[in-house]
N, C-alpha and C positions, 0 to 999 in steps of 0.2 A: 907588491904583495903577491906571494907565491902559494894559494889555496890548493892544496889537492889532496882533500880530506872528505876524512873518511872513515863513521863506522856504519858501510855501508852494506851490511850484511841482515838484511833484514832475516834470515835465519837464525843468525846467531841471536837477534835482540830476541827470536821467537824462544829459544831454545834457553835462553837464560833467564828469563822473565819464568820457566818454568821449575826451575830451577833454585832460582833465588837470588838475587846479589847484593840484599843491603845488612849492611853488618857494622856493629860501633866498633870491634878491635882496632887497633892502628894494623896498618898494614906495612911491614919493614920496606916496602917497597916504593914508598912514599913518603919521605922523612920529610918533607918539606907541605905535607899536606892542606895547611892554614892560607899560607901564600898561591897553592894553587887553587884552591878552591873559590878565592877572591877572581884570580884572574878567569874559572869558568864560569863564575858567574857574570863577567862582566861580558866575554866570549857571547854567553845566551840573552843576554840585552842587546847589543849591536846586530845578532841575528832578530833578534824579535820586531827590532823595530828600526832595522837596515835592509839587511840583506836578504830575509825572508819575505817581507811585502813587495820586495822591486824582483826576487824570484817570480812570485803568484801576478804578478803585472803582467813578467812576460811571457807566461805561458799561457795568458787569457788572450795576447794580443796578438800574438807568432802563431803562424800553420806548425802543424804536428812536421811535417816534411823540412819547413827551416831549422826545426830545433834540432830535427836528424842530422840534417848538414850540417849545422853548429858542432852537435856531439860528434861526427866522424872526423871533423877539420880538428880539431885541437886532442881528440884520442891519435890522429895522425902524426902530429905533431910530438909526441910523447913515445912512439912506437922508437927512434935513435936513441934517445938516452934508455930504454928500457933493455933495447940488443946490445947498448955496451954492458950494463948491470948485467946482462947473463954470459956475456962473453966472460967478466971479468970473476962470476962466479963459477967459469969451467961448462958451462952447457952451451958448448960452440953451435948446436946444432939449432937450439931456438934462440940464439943472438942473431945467427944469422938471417934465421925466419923473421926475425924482427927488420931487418936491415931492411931486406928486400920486399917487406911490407911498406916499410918506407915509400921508396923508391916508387915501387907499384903502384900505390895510391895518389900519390903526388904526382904523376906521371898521365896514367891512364883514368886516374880516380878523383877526375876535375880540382886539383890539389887539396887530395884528402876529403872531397866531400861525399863520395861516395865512398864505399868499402870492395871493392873488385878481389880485392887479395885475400879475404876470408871464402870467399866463393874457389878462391884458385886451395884450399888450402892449408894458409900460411895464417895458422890459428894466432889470436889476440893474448898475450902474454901481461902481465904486470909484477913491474920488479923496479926498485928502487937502488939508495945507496947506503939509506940502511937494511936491509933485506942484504945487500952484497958483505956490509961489515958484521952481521950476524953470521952469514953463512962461512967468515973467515974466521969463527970464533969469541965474537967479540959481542960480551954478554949487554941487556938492552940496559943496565943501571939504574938510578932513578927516576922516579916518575916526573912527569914535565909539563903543565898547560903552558902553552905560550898562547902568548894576546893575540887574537885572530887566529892565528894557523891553528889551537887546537891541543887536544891532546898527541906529546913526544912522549920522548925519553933522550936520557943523556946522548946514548946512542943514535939514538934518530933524529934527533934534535944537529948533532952534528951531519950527519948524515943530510939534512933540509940545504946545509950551505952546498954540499953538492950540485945536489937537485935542483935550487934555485941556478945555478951558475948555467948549468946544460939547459935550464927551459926556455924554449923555444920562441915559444909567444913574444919572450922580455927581447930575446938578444936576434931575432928576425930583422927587426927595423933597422937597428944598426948594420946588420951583416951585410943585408941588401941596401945600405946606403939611402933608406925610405926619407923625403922631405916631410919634416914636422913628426921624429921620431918620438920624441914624449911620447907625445899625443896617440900616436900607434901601439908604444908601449902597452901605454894604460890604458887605451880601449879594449885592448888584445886579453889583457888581462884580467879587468872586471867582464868582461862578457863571459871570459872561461868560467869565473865564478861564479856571475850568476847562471851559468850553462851548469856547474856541477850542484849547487843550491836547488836550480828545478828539477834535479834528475831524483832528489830526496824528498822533497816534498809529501810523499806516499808512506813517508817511513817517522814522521812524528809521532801520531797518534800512536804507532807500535810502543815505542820509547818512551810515552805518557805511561802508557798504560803498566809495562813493565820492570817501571826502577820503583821503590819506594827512595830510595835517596840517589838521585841520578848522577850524580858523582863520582860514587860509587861504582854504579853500574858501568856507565863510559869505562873511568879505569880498568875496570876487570876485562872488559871487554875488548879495550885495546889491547892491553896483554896479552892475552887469547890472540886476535885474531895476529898479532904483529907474531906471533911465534908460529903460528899455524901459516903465514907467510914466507916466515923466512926457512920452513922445510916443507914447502910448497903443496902445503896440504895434509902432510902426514909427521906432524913433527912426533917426539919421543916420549912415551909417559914422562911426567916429572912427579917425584915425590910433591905433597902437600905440606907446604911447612907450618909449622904453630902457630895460628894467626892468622894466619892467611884464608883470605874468602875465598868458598868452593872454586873449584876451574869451571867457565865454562866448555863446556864438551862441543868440540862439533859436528861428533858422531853420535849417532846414536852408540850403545850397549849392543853386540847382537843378542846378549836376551832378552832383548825390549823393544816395546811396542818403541819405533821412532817417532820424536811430537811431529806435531803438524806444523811444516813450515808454511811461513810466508814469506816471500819474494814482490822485490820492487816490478812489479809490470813493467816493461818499456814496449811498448808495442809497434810494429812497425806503422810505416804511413802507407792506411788505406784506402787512400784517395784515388782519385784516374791517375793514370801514366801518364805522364809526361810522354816527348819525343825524344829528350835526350833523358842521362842515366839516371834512375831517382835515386835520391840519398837512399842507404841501405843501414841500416842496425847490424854491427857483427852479429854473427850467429850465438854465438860466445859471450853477447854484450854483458846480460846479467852477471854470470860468474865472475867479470872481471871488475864490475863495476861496486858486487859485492865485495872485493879483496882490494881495494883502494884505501889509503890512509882515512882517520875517521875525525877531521877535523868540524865539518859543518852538522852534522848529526848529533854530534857530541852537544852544540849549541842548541838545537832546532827543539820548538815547544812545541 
């Protein structure tokens, strides 16, 4: 199981919720509507009463400083496949920053638990394999919950078997020839999960409060943010077509007041110093951690 979801923008759920997003039209972008709506719902069950209460477990029972090390080991881990996604979208110069982010952290960064290479510089990126098949022209298609992963699309949805193939977590134990590889697998891999599940926790009650039909809202919202991703923040007005529920914006109008955002806190750990390096929060964390796929939020009550 390859979790790395995410509509983790607690701006955007602020900015949409202001806005509006629940709407009875059918939406042409979702012909398949009926079938996905069963599987999100079943998505917000297995959160409810899975993978959200062994979240809230572990963050009542772990030091703030392990969960950092947690979060910097497996954002390290993500940093290779990210620098080939920008090599192969033509931005040689931050695949490269990605590479030797790599490298850096693994090296000098007690294997990725610390962050040394944001301090040097070598800014936090996120970029996938759909974000690369966007960026080559290739429109996002229909709309797609898939069971656990979350809200896709045809596009991205293709784009996951990538993703999964290059993740790191799964094919570690193999590479390095680790005894009792399973079992490493899938340790490696629920703990990311619930490493990504605690990082959102702050962002339910936003999402409560903001969808009248939260389905809804998820959808629009993926859209949004998966286009404002794959033109890296500034993607191109697009006409509104017949039917279709307002855009959310992730700008303000400059003739308007901007709403008031809110943002996930991640706070650094401010406990005593250690003697050797303390886990460190990219500087960056939030912005990247808001542009992550929005698989578990989409779920989250």
């Amino acid at each position: 199981m390859h979790i790395r979801s995410l509509c983790r923008v607690a701006a955007l759920v602020s900015a949409a919720a202001l806005s509006g997003c629940a709407t009875t039209a059918p939406d042409p972008r979702d012909p398949i509507e009926p079938v996905n709506r069963v599987v999100f719902e079943f998505n917000e069950q297995v959160d409810r009463f899975a993978v959200k209460p062994i979240a809230e477990a572990y963050v009542a029972v772990t030091p703030e400083f392990v969960r950092t090390g947690v979060r910097n080991f497996f954002s390290n881990l993500r940093d290779p496949w990210i620098g080939v996604n920008n090599l192969l979208q033509g931005k040689v110069e931050e695949g490269l920053s990605d590479l030797f982010r790599f490298i850096t952290n693994s090296t000098f960064g007690l294997a990725g638990l610390t962050d040394i290479a944001s301090d040097m510089g070598m800014e936090k990126h996120n970029e996938d394999f759909g974000q690369t098949l966007g960026r080559w022209g290739l429109e996002p298609g229909a709309y797609l919950v898939l069971p656990i992963l979350g809200p896709s699309s045809v596009r991205d949805g293709a784009g996951l078997i990538a993703d999964g193939f290059a993740y790191l977590p799964w094919r570690l134990p193999t590479d390095l020839d680790f005894s009792h590889r399973v079992a490493w697998r899938n340790g490696l891999t629920i703990l990311d999960t619930i490493n990504i599940r605690a990082n959102l926790l702050g962002t339910t009650s936003l999402l409560e409060e903001a969808a009248l039909d939260r389905y809804v809202f998820v959808r629009n919202a993926y859209f949004q943010r998966r286009r404002s991703l794959v033109y890296d923040g500034n993607p191109p007005r697009e006409k509104q077509e017949q039917g279709e529920a307002p855009a959310i914006s992730l700008e303000a109008e400059p003739t308007r007041e901007p709403p008031s955002l809110t943002w996930v806190s991640v706070p650094p750990y401010a406990g005593p110093r250690l003697q050797v390096v303390e886990p460190k929060i990219p500087s960056n964390y939030e912005a990247v951690l808001s542009a992550e796929p929005a698989a578990l939020v989409a779920r989250s009550r």
